[in-house]
N, C-alpha and C positions, 0 to 999 in steps of 0.2 A: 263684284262678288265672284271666287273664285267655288266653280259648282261642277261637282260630277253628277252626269247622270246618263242613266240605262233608258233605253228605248229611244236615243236621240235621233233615229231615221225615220220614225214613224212620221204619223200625221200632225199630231199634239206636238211632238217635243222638235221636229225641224223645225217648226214655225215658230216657236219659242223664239230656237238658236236665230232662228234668221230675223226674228223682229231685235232682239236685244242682245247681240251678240257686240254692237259697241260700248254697251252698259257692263257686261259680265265676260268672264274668261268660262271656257266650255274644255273639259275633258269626257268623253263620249264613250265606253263600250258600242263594241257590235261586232257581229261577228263576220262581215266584211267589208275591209279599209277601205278598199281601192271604191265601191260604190257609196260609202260612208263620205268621202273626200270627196265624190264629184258632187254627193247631192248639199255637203254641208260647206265646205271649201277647205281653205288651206290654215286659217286659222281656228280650228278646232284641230284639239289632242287630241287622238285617237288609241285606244288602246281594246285588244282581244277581249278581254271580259274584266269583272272587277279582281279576279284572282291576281290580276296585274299593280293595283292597288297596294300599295306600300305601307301607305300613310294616309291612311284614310282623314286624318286630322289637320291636313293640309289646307281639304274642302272648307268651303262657310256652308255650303248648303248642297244634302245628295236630290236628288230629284227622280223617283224611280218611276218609270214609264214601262218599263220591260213584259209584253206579254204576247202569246200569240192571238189574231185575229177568233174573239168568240163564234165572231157569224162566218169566218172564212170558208167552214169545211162542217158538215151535217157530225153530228155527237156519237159518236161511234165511242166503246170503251177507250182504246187508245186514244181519241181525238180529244175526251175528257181528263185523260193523264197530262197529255200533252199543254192543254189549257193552263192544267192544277200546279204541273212542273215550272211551266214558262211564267210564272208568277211568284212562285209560293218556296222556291228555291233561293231565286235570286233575293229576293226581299228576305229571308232568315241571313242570307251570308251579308247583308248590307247592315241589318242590327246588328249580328253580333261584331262586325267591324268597328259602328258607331260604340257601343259597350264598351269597347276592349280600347278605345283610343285614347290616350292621355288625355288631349285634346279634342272633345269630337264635336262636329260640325254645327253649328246653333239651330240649324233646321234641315230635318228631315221628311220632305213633300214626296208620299208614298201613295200611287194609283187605286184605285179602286173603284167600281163602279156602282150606279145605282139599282141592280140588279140587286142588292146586299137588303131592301125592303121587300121582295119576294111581291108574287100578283096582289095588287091593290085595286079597289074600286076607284071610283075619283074626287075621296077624300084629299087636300094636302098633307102631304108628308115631307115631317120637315127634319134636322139630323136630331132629334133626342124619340123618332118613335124606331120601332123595327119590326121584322119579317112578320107575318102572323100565320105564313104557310113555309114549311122548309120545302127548297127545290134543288137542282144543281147548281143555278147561279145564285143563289141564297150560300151556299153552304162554301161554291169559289169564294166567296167576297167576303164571308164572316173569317174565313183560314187564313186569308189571304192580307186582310185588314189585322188579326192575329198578332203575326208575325212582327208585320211593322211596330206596335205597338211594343212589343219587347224591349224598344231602342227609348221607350219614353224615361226613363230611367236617366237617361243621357243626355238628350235635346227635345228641342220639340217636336213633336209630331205630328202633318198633317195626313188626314186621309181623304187624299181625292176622288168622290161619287161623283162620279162622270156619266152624263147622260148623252143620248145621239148627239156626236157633234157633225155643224153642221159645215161645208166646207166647199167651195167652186172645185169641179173637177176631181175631188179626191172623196177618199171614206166612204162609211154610208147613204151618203145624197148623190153621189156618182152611181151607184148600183142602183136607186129608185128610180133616176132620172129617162131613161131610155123608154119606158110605155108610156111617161107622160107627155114626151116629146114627140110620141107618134100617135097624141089623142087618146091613148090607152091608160089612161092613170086611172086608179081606184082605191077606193079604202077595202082594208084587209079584215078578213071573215066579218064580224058586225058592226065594225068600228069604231064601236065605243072605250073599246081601252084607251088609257092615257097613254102621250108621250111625251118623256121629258127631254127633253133637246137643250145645246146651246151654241150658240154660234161660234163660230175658230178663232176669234178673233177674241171675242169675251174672253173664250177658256184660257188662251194666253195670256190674258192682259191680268185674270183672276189667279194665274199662278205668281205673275209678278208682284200682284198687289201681297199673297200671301208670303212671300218670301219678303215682303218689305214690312208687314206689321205682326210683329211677334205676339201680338195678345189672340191671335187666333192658332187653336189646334184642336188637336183630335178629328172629328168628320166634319167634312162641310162636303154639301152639295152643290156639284162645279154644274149649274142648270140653270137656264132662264128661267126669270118669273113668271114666263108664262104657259107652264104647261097644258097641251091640248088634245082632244079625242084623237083617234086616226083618223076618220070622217075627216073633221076639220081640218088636221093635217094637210090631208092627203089634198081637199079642196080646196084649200090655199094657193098648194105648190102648183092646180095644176090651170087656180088663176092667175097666179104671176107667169104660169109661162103661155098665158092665154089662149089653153087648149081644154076641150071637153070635157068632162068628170062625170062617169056613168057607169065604167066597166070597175064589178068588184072581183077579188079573189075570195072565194069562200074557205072557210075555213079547213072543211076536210083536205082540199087540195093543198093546203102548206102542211099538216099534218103528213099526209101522206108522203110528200118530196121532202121535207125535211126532219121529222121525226119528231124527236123532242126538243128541238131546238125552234122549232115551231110557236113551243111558250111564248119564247123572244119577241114574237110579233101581232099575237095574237090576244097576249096577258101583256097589264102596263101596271105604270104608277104617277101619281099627279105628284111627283118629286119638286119642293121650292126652295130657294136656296137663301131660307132665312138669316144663318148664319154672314154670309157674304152682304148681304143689305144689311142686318143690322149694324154689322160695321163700315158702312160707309161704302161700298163698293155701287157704283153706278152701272147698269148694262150699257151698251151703245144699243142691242138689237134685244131690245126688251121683246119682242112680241115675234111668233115666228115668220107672220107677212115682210116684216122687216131684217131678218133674218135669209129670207129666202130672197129679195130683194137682191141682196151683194153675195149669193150664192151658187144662184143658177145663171 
């Protein structure tokens, strides 16, 4: 399958190219070549942004990954634009490409995340409920899923609700891992919020399954079935790496260092990812002890 797509240096979408890069041809946005090339190789097209893009009808499938790091940098106004742009720009210029193409590409797999259900208690939430509090990452992900949607017209459409994935050495399990590896692991303010996680390995293998069975679109939740407290989270990760679990971060303390972006860890969602099971789709790391097993 011949597939462009945006965000191809990140976490998610190198590990794609580098699992199934003998199965598919990869043309890549970003915005530079020269570290694009060493981390992807020599067989991936590389090109400055999609405004390079001729013929967008070329593609079988866009794959749009494109966004800056939510948790990279605390929420400041501009760090909110910055978010809203690095998402919400690129994905209107990919519809209206797909729109406007003679031929446009059978499937269009457009990111999003499961921030887009707003703080839940630990009901399951599954892709037909939504938000029942507006917040900023409520309001990113409703705009943002939006957009894409305008392309439905054309091809199909997915929107991928991505939850913490989970990864050896990279992403979010890279930045929790360092207190628990010095005994200091904790769950965060009372932790009982949910999280919904899914291993790097699923997320990948869940984009391929969707780019191979066309009777899936609109939202599906890219999440294992097994969503859990932060408690348990946290006490899991920090018996597979057979150290202590005792020290918490209180709530005011992330508050305070981080602002509002503090929701992020402190408010969750028991997100499941009915859609993907009931078509068939098997996890490898259904549960997060097995998840964190091949992670850490």
């Amino acid at each position: 399958m011949n597939i462009l797509m945006t965000g191809g240096t990140g976490l998610i979408g190198s590990a794609f190219i580098r699992k199934y890069l003998s199965e598919h041809q990869f043309t890549v946005t970003t915005r530079n070549k020269e570290r694009a090339k060493k981390a992807l190789g020599d067989d991936v097209t590389l090109l400055s942004s999609v405004d390079e893009v001729t013929d967008i009808g070329q593609f079988e499938a866009v794959i749009n990954l494109q966004g800056e790091g939510i948790a990279d940098k605390r929420w400041s106004d501009s760090r909110k634009q910055a978010l809203k742009d690095s998402r919400w720009q690129v994905t209107e210029k990919l519809a209206a490409m797909i729109k406007a193409a003679e031929t446009p590409p059978k499937v269009f797999l457009s990111g999003s995340a499961i921030g887009y259900y707003g703080p839940r208690d630990a009901q399951p939430v599954d892709e037909n409920d939504g938000p029942k509090h507006t917040d900023f990452a409520v309001t990113l992900c409703q705009e943002w899923e939006r957009r894409a949607l305008a392309a439905e017209d054309a091809t199909r459409v997915v929107l991928l609700r991505t939850g913490v994935v989970l990864a050896k050495g990279e992403g979010a399990l890279a930045k929790m891992l360092p207190p628990y590896k010095f005994g200091l692991g904790g769950p965060l303010g009372d932790g009982d919020q949910m999280m919904s996680w899914i291993q790097l390995e699923d997320m990948i293998r869940a984009i391929q399954y969707l780019l191979e069975h066309d009777n899936l679109s609109g939202p599906v939740n890219m999440t294992a079935p097994g969503p859990v407290t932060n408690e348990a989270f946290s006490r899991t990760l920090a018996s597979v790496l057979n150290k202590p679990h005792f020290m918490r971060v209180p709530g005011f303390v992330l508050k305070l260092g981080l602002g509002e972006m503090s929701s992020m860890l402190l408010k969750g969602q028991a997100v499941v990812p009915d859609k993907l099971r009931s078509h068939g789709f098997e996890f490898e790391y259904p549960t997060v002890r097995e998840a964190f097993q091949v992670s850490v």
